[in-house]
C-alpha positions in Angstrom: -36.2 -37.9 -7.4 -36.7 -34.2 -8.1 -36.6 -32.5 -11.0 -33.3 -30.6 -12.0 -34.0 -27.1 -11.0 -34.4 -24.8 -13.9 -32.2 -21.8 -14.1 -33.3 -18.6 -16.1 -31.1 -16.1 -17.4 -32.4 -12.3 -18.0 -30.2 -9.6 -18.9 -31.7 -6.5 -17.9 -31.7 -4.6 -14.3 -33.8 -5.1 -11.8 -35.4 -3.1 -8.8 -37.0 -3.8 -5.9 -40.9 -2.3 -5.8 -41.4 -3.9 -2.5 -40.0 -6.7 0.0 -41.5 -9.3 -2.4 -41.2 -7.7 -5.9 -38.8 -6.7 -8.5 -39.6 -5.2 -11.8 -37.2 -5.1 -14.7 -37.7 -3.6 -18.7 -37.3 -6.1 -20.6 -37.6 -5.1 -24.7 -39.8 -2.3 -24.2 -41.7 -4.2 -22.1 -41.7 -4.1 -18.1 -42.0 -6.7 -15.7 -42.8 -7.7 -12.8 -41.9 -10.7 -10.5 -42.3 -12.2 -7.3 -40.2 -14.9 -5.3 -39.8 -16.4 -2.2 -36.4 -15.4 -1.5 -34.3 -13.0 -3.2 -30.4 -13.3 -3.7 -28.1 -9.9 -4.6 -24.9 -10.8 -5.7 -24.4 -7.2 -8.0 -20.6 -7.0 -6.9 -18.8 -3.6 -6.9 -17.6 -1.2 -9.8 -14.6 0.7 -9.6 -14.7 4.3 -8.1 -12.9 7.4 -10.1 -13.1 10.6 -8.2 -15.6 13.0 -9.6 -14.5 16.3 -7.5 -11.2 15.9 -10.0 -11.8 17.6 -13.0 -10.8 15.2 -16.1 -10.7 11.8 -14.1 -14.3 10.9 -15.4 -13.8 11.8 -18.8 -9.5 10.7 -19.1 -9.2 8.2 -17.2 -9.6 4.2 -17.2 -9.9 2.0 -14.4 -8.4 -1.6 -13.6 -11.8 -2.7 -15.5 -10.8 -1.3 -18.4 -6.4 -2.3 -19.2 -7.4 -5.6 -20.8 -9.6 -4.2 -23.2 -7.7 -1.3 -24.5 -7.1 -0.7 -28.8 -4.1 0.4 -28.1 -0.7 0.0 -25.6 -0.9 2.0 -22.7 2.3 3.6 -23.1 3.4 5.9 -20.1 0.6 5.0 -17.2 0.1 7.0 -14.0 -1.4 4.4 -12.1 -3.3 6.4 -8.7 -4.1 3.9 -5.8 -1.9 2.2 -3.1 -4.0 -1.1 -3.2 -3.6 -4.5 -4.1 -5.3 -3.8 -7.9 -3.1 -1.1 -8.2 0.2 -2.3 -7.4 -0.8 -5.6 -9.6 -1.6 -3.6 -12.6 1.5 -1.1 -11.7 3.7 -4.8 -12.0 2.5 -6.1 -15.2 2.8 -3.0 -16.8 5.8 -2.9 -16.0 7.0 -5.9 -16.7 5.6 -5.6 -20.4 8.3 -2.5 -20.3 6.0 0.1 -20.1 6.9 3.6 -17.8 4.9 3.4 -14.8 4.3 5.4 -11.9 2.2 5.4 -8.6 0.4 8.1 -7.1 0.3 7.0 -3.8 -1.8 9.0 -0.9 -0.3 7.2 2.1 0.9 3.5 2.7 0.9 1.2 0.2 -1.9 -2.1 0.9 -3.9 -1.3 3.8 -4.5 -3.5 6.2 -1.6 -6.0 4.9 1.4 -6.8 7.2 3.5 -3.6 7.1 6.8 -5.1 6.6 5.7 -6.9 3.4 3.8 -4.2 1.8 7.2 -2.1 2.1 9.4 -5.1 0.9 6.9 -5.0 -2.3 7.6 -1.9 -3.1 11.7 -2.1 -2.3 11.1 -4.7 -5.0 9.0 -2.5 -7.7 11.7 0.6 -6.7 14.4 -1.4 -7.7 12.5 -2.6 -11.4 12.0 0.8 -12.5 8.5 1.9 -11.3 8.4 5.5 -9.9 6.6 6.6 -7.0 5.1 10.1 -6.3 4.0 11.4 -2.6 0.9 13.2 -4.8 -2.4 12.9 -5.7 -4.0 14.4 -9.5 -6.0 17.4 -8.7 -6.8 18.0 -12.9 -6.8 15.8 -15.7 -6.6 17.5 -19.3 -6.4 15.8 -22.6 -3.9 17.5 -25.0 -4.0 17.7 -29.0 -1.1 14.9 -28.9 -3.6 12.7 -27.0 -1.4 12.8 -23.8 -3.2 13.3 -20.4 -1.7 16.4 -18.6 -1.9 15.7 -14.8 -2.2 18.4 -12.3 -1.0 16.7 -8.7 -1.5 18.2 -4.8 1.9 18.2 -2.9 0.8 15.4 0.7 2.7 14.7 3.3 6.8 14.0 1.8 7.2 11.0 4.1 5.2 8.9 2.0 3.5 7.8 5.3 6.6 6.3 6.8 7.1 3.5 4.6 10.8 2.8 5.3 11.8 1.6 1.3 11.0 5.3 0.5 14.3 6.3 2.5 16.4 3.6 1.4 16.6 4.0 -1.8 17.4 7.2 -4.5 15.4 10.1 -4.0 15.0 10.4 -7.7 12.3 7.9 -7.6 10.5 9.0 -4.9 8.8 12.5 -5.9 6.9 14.7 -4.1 5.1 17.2 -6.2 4.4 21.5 -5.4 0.8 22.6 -6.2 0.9 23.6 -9.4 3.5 20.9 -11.0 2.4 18.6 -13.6 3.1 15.7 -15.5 2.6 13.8 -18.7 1.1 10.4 -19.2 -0.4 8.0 -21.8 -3.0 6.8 -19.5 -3.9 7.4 -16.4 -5.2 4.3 -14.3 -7.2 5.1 -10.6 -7.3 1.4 -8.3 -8.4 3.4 -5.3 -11.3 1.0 -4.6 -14.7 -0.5 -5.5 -18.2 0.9 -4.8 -20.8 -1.1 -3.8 -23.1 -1.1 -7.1 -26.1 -0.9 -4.9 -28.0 2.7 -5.8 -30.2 1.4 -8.5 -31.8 -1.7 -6.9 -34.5 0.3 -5.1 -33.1 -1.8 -1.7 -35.4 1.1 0.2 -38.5 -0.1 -1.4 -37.6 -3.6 0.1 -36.4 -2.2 3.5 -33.0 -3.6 3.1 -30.4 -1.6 5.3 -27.6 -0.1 3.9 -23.9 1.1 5.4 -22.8 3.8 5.0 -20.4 3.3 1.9 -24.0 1.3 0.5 -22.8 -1.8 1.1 -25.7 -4.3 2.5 -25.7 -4.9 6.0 -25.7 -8.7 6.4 -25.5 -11.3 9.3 -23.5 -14.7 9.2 -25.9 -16.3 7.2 -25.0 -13.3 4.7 -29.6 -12.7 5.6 -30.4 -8.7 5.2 -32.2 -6.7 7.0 -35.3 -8.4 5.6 -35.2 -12.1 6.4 -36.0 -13.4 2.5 -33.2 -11.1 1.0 -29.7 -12.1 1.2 -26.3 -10.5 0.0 -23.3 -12.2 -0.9 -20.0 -11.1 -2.4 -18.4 -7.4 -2.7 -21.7 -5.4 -2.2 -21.7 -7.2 1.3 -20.2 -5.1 4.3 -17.4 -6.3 6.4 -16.8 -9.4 3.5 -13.5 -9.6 2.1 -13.3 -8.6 -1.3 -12.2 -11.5 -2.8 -13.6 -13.7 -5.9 -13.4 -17.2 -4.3 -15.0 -15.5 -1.3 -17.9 -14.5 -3.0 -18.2 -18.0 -5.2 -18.1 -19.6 -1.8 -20.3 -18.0 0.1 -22.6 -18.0 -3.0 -22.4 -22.0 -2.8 -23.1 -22.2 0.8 -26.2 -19.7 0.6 -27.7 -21.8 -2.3 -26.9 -25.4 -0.3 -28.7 -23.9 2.7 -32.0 -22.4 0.9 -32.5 -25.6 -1.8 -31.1 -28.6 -0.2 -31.6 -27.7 4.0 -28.6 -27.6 4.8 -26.8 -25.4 7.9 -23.4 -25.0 7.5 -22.5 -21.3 7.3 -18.9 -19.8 5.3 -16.4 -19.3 7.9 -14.6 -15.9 7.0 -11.8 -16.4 9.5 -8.1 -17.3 7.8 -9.0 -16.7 4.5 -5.6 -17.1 2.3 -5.3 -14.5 -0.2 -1.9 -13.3 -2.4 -1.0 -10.2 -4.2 0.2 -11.2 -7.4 3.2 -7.9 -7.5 5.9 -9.0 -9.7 7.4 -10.5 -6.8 4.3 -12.2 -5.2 2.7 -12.0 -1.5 0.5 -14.7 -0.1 -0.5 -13.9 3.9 -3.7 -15.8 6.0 -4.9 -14.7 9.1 -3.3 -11.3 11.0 -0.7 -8.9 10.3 1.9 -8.2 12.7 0.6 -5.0 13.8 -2.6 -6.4 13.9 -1.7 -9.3 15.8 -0.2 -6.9 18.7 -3.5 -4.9 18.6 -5.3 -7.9 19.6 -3.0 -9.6 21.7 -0.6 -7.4 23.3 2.8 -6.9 22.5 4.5 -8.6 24.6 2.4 -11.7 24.0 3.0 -11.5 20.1 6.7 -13.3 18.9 7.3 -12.9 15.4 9.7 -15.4 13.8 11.3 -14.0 9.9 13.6 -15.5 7.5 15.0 -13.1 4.0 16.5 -15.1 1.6 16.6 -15.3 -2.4 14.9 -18.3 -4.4 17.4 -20.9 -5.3 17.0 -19.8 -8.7 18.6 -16.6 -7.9 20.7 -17.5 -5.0 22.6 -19.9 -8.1 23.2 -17.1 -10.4 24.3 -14.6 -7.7 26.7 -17.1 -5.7 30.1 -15.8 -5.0 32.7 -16.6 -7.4 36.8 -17.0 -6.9 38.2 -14.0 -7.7 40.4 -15.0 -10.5 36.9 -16.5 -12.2 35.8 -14.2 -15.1 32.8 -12.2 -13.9 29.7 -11.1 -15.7 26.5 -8.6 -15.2 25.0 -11.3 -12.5 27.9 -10.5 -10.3 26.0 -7.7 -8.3 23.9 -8.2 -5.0 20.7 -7.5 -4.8 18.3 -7.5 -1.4 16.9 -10.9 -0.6 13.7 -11.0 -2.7 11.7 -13.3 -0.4 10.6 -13.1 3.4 9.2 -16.2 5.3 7.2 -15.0 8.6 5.1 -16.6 11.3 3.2 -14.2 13.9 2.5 -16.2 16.7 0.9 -15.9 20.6 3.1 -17.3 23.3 -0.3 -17.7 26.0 -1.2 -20.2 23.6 1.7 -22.1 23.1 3.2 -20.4 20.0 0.0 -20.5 17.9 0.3 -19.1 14.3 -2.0 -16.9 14.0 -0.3 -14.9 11.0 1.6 -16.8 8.0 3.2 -13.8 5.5 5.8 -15.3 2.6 6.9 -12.2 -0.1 8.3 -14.4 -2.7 7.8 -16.5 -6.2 4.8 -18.7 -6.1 3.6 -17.5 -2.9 0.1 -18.0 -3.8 0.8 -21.9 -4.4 2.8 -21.6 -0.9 0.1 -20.2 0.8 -2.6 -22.4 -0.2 -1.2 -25.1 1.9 -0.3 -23.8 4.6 -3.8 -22.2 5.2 -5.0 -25.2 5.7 -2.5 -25.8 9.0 -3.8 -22.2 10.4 -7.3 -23.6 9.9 -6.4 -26.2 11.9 -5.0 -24.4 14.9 -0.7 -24.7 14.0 1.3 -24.1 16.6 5.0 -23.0 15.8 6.1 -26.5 16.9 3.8 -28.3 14.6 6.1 -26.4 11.7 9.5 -27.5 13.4 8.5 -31.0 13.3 7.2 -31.1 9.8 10.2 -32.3 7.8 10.7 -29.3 4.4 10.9 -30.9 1.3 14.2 -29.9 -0.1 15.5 -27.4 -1.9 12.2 -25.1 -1.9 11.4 -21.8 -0.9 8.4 -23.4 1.4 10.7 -25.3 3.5 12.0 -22.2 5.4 8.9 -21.8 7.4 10.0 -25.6 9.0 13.0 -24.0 10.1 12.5 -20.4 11.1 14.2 -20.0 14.4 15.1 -16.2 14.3 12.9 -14.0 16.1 12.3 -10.1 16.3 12.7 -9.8 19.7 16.1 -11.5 19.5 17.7 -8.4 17.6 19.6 -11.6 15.3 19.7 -10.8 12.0 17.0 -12.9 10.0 18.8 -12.1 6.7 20.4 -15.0 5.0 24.2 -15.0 4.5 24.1 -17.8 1.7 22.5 -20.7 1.4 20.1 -22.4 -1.0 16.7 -20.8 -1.4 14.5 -21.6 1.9 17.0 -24.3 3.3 19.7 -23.5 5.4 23.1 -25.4 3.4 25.3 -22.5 2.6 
């Protein structure tokens, strides 16, 4: 039986001096060392614009929030992505002002219709959004941060919720105008943290964002040197992603094995204050691939039993209270599926409470090639919000309304 390998930990940064070398300073002292094989796994830092005066020197970053002395207070949060909208939500929720500087769309590359349905959600809890971007960042006496913003585009890049609800919220700043703010938080993205590894010493071939080029055994450029995680190009930037692939490398070179990560249908949720879990393609995408007219979409908006309870209808003469209001379904079931192959789901997308937990599962089904029937038959475990993809039977192309009347969170019994 082998030995247990032993694993060394050194804090200090290292740089390649050659393919087969990396030196580090360790205690005044530098050295050098050697190895077979070489793994980079240095992940990504967040990136703050530094052709806008102040950001650098005002601003925090998503790295930062948990680790502040003091409360945020009022937060500009700049950014449109996942990280952003998260923090945007918690902030929130801990009753904090919050705004969003948002550029264009909010979460890129998401399905469309459920990016916009989260931010229906956030419009309707309070948080502001501004069609602007900070041009200046000044720090006043008070120890506010005085944002100068660049008027872009007032549609705020099409996204429907930005016409459906009061103008008041949605803002579109003149050059000049400023704002405000306790904190200013950017979430426009990550940088691969790649410039001081000295990867041109090793001959190890960069994009050009600097992420490491890598083939599906996440091998460089350089057959010894591998990347895994966020400094990776074309990966998804995702934490179990990374810890996977990581695991699957390290089986491969110690133990023989040759089983490589498969990054197709990986599950991943926003956690928004109302949450979106999604595996495999967005709508839009699906079409791009497919076609159009082989793409049918099946959708379902409802509310969580929870809130479907509280909200019911009441008899008139019944004394009412503040619940007695309607608000917008908060949840949306969706399947995106190809007809040429019998109705295969190659898109699951639920906007709703505990949609990570939701999605987990049904991940699995898409891994296993799901076609719409395989949901009909499977019998929904009742009442739950996860039984309404078991009995989704309104479709896009239909022009039927796929908004719920009534009814009990994902069932169908009102």
């Amino acid at each position: 039986m082998k030995p247990p390998f032993k694993v060394e930990y050194i804090r200090a940064l290292a740089k390649f001096t050659s393919p087969t070398t990396v030196a580090y300073t360790l205690r005044g002292k530098e050295v050098t060392v050697s190895a077979k094989n070489f793994i980079l796994a240095v992940g990504g830092r967040p990136r703050v614009p530094h052709d806008v005066p102040g950001a650098v020197e005002h601003a925090i970053t998503s790295d930062d929030i948990f680790s502040l002395a003091t409360p945020p207070g009022k937060t500009l949060v700049v950014g449109a992505s996942y990280i952003a909208l998260e923090c945007a939500g918690f902030l929130k929720e801990l009753g904090f002002d919050v705004t969003i500087a948002v550029r264009s769309i909010l979460l890129r590359g998401f399905d469309r219709q459920c990016a916009e349905k989260i931010g229906s959600y956030m419009l309707d809890m309070g948080v502001h959004f501004l069609n602007a971007l900070p041009t200046r960042i000044d720090k006043q006496e008070d120890g506010k941060k005085t944002v100068l913003f660049s008027y872009v585009n007032p549609t705020l890049c099409s996204n429907s919720f930005a016409h459906t609800h009061s103008l008041t919220l949605v803002v579109s700043f003149r050059d000049g105008s400023s704002s405000s703010f306790d904190t200013v938080l950017y979430a426009i993205g990550r940088d691969a943290d790649t410039s001081q590894l000295g990867l041109e010493a090793a001959g190890v071939k960069v994009d050009a964002a600097g992420k490491v080029v890598t083939d599906a055994s996440e091998q460089t450029s350089v057959p010894h040197i591998y990347a895994v995680g966020d400094m990776a190009a074309n990966r998804p930037e995702l934490t179990p992603v990374a810890i996977r692939a990581g695991e699957y490398l390290a089986r491969r070179l110690v133990k023989g094995a040759t089983e490589l990560l498969d990054y197709d249908l990986i599950p991943t949720t926003v956690f928004t204050p109302v949450e979106y879990g999604t595996v495999g393609l967005s709508e839009e995408n699906a079409i791009a691939r497919f076609g159009a007219d082989d793409i049918e979409t099946y959708l379902f908006e409802f509310d969580s039993l929870e809130r479907s309870v509280a909200e019911r209808h009441k008899d008139p003469s019944r004394q009412t209270d503040e619940l007695d209001q309607h608000f917008p379904p908060s949840n949306l079931s969706k399947l995106v599926c190809v007809k040429s192959q019998g109705e295969r789901v190659v898109g699951f997308h639920f906007v709703g409470p505990a949609a990570g937990e939701i999605t987990q599962g049904f991940a699995l089904a898409l891994k296993l090639g799901a076609r719409k029937t395989d949901f009909d038959h499977l019998v929904g475990i009742h009442p739950t919000d996860a039984e309404s993809f078991v009995s989704l039977d309104t479709t896009r192309a239909s022009g039927k309304s796929w908004v719920a009347a009534g009814g009990c969170g994902g069932g169908k019994c009102g």
